[in-house]
C-alpha atoms as one frame of an Amber mdcrd trajectory, in Angstrom:
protein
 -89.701 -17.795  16.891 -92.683 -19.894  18.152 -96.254 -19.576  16.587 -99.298
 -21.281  16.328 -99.297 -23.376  12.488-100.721 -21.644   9.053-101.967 -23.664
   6.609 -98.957 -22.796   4.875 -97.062 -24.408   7.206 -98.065 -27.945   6.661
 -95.936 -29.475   4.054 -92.845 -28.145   5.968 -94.381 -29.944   9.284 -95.065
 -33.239   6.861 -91.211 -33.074   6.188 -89.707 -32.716   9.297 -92.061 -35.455
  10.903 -91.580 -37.582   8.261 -88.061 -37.323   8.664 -88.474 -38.510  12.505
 -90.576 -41.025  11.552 -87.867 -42.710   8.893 -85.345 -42.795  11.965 -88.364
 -44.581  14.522 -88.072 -41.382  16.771 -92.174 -40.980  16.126 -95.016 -42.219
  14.262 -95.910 -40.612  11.031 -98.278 -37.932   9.808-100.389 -37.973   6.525
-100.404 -34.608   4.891-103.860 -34.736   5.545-104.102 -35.425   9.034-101.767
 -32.579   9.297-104.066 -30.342   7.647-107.031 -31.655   9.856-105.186 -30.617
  12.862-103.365 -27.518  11.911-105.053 -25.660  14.940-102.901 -28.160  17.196
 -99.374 -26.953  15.987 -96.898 -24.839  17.205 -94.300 -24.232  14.544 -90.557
 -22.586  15.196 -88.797 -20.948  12.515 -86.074 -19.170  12.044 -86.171 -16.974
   8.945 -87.277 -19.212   6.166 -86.387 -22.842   7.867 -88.695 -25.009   9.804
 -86.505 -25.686  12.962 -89.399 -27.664  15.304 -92.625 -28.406  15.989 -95.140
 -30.021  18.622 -98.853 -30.165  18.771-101.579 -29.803  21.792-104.127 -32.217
  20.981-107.024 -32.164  23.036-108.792 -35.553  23.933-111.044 -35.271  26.325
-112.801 -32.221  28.644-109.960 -32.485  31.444-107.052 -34.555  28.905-104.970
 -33.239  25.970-101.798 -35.116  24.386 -98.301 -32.923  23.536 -97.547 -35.136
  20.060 -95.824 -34.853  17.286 -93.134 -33.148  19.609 -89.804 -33.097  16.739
 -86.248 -30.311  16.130 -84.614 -30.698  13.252 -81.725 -33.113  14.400 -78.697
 -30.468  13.818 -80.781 -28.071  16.174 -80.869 -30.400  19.381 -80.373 -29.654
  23.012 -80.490 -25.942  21.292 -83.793 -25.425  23.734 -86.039 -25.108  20.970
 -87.879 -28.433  22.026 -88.250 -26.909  25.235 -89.740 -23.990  24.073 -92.185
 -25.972  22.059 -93.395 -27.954  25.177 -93.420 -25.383  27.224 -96.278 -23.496
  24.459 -98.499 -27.010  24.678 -98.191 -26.841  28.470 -99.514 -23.114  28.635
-101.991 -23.479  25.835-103.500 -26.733  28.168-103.324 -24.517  31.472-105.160
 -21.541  29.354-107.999 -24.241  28.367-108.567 -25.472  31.820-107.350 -28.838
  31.000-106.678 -30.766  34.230-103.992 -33.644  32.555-101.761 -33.570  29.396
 -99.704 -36.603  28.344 -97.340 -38.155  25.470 -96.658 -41.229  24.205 -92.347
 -41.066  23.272 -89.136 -42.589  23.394 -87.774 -39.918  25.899 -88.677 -40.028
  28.929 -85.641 -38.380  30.038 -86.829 -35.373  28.256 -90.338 -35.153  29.473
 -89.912 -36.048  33.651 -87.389 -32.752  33.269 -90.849 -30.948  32.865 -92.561
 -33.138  36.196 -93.944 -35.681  32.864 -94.183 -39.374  35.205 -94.340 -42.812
  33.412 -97.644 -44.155  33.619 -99.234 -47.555  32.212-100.625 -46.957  28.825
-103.991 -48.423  29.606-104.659 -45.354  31.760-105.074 -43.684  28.620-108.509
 -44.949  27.136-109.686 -42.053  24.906-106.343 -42.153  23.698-106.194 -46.224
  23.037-109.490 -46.501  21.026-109.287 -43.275  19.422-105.515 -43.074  18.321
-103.825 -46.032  19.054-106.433 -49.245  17.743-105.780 -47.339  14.365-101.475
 -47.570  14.455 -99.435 -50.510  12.937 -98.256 -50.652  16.311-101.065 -51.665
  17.970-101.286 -53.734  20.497 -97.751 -53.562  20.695 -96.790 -50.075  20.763
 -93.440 -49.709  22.331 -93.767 -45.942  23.199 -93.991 -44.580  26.353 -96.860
 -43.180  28.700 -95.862 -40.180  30.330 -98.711 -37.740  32.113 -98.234 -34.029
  34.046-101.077 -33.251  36.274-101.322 -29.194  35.749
């Protein structure tokens, strides 16, 4: 089931992203920036296990970023990404927000949900609030992908 993050969920959000993050599928998390944003996440569980999670974070008054978007690998193409995407999306719509991006590696995944590639620099709020502090920067090889809602 999907659910907005508890506190008590961190650590098992730290894990999983961690574990995308040691295969290069996303950037990593500190525990504590986990804990800073634990409004932003949307967890899915089934029983006891920590199958997914994504995050809404907002950026701007009319801009929010889906991040952090990660399923447990033996749980893929099982919809539960979807799912998890599809909670950001509604949460944005709820708040008015006119614009909600990502920066990823699949792009495939994202245009299936009207996401279009877009040049990262059309993303300021994002590049010199996020990005100017990654190990990645300037050269971030992830891609720009926006949905106008």
């Amino acid at each position: 089931m999907i659910r907005k993050a508890k506190v008590m969920d961190g650590k098992n959000i730290h894990q999983l992203l961690l574990e995308g993050a040691k295969k290069g599928e996303l950037l990593p998390r500190s525990l504590n920036e986990i804990y800073d944003n634990i409004r932003d996440y949307y967890v899915f569980y089934e029983g006891d296990e920590l199958i997914g999670v994504s995050a809404l974070h907002i950026c701007w008054e009319d801009l929010a970023e889906v991040r952090s978007l990660m399923v447990r690998e033996d749980r893929r193409k099982s919809g539960v990404g979807s799912l998890l995407l599809k909670s950001c999306l509604e949460e944005a719509i709820n708040l008015g927000l006119k614009k909600v991006f990502a920066l990823t590696y699949q792009v495939d995944f994202f245009n299936k949900y009207g996401f279009k590639v877009i040049d990262k620099k059309e993303l300021p709020h994002k590049i010199w609030s996020d990005c100017i502090k990654c190990s990645k920067f300037p050269d971030c090889d992830e891609i720009a992908v926006i949905k106008m809602l």
